[in-house]
N, C-alpha and C positions, 0 to 999 in steps of 0.2 A: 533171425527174423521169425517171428511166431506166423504162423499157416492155420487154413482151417484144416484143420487131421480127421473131421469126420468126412465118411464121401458116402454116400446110397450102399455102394456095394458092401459093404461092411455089415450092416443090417444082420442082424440073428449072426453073429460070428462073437466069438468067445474073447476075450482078451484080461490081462491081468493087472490090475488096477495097483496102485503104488505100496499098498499094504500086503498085498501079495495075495488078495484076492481073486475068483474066476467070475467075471461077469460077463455077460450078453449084451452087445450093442443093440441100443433100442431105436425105433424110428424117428428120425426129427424131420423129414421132407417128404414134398408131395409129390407125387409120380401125376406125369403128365395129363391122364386121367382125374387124379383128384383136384388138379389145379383147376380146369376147364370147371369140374362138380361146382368148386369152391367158389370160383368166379359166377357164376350163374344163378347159387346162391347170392352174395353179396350186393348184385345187381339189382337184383331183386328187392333186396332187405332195405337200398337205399334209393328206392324207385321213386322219395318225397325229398329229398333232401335237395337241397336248394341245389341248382347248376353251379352257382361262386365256389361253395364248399368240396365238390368235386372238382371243379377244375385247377383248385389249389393242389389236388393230390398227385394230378397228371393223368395220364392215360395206363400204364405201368401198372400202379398199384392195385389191388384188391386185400380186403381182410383175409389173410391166409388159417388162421386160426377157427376151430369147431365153436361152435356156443358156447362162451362156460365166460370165466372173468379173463382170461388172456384175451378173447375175442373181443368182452366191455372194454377193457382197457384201451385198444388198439382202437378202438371204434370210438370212441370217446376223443382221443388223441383227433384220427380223423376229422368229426364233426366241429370239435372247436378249430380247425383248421392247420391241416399239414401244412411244415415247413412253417412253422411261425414258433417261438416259444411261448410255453403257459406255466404259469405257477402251478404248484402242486393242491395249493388249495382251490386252484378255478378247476382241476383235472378230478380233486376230489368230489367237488360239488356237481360237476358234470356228469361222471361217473353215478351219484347216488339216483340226480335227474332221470337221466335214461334207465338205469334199471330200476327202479323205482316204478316204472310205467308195465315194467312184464310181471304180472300176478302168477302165480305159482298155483297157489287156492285160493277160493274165496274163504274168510273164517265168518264169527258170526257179525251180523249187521252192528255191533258196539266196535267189533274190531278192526274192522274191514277189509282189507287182503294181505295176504302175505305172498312179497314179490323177492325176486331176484336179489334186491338189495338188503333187505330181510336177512333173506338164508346166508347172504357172505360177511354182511357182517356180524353176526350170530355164529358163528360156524365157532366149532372149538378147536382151540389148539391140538396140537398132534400129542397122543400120549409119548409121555421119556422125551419128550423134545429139550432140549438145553434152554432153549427162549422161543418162548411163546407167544408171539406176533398178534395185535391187535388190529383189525382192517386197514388201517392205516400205515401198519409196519408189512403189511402185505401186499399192499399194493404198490409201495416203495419199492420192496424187493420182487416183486415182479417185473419192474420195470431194469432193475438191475438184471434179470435174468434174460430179459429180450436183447441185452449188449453180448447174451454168449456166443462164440461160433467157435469156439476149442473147446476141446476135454469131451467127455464122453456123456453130459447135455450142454449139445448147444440147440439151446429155445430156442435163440430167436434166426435159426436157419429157412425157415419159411420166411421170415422176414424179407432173408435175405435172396430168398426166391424172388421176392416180389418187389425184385429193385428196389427194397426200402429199410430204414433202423430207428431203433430210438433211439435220441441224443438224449445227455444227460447234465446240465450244469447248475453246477454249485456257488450262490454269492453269499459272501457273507453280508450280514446286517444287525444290528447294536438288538442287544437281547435275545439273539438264536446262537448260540455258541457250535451247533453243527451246522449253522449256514439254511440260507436256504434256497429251494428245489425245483427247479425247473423242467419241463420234458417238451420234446421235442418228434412228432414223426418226420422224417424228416423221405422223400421220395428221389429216386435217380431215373435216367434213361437205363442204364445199364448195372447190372449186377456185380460187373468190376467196380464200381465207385461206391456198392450199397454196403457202409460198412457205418458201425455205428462210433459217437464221440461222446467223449469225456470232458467238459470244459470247468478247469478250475481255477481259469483264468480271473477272477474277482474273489476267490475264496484264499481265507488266511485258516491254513490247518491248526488247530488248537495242540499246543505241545506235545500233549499228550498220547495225539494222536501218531502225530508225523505226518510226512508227506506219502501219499498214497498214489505211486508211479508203478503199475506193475506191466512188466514188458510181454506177460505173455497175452496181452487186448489185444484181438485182433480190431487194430481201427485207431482212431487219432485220439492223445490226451493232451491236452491244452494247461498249460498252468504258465504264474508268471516267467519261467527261466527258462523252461525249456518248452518243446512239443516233440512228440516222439508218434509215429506214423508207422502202424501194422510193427510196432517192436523195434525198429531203426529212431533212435535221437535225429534229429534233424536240428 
């Protein structure tokens, strides 16, 4: 059964990574103090936002993430409403909405500002990178990386502070041959249940690909034959 392997105490301690590397565990959670900061924050940030759209989230939650686009994303997810699923195309256009509205600078009066959404999707690829991700293949895979809680990052551990995870599922539909993409925040009472899902439960993998089961998730994969829960088949 796959575990979460990272724990706080680890923090700044050395370990060696499968190539035989020496690396430094780096921080993925909030110490009691930043949670309180976090929340205070948050509360704040969403002091307009309608009561319905909060109270889908629960009491539990708060955005545990700093400013940047892991914070849009999550916040984004939030405001079209926790615990419900969204296409990827409503979370993109959501996404553009909201930051779209934070100006960075004003440029001149022909051009008029450059916001948030501006600089991410402009942003350049990483030099030597293998594949070079366009906003769209980033924001995909960031949602992929809020599902980590093994290995040495796991993102979405504040997540999982915060009673809550992204789910993730896959349909297929006549003319998208990878399917398509739904996301989910998904909230708990308790941080024993906040783990996140995989549903490919309606998707038919293209041969080429294969079936895409891997048992070291911590948290549920749904397809049509089986389901498999924290690395145990069931």
């Amino acid at each position: 059964m796959s575990q979460i392997i990272y724990t706080p105490d680890n923090v700044g301690k050395e370990f060696i990574t499968k190539q035989g590397r020496i690396r430094t565990n780096r921080k993925y959670h909030m110490t009691p103090t930043e949670m309180g900061e976090a929340k205070k924050r948050w509360e704040k940030e969403i002091e307009n936002v309608d009561k319905r759209t909060k109270d889908k989230a629960g009491l539990l939650f708060f955005n545990p993430y700093r400013k940047g686009i892991y914070y849009y994303q999550i916040q984004t997810l939030f405001l079209l409403g926790a615990n419900e699923w969204h296409s990827f195309t409503e979370v993109l256009r959501k996404l553009e909405i909201y930051t779209s509205k934070m100006v960075i600078r004003k440029l001149t009066r022909s051009d008029g500002n450059y916001t948030v959404w501006d600089k991410f999707k402009g942003k350049r690829g990483r030099d030597h990178a293998r594949r070079c991700k366009d906003h769209i293949g980033r924001v995909q895979e960031n949602f992929v990386f809020f599902q980590r809680l093994t290995g040495s990052h796991p993102y979405g551990y504040k997540l999982y502070q915060v009673c809550s995870a992204v789910d993730i599922k896959r349909v297929s539909r006549d003319g998208f041959e990878q399917g398509v993409y739904f996301y989910r925040l998904s909230t708990y009472d308790t941080m024993k249940e906040a783990f996140p899902i995989k549903d490919f439960r309606h998707f038919t993998f293209p041969r080429q690909e294969g079936k895409y089961v891997n048992y070291k998730f911590v948290g549920t994969i749904l397809t049509k034959d089986r389901t498999i829960v924290r690395g145990v088949e069931v």
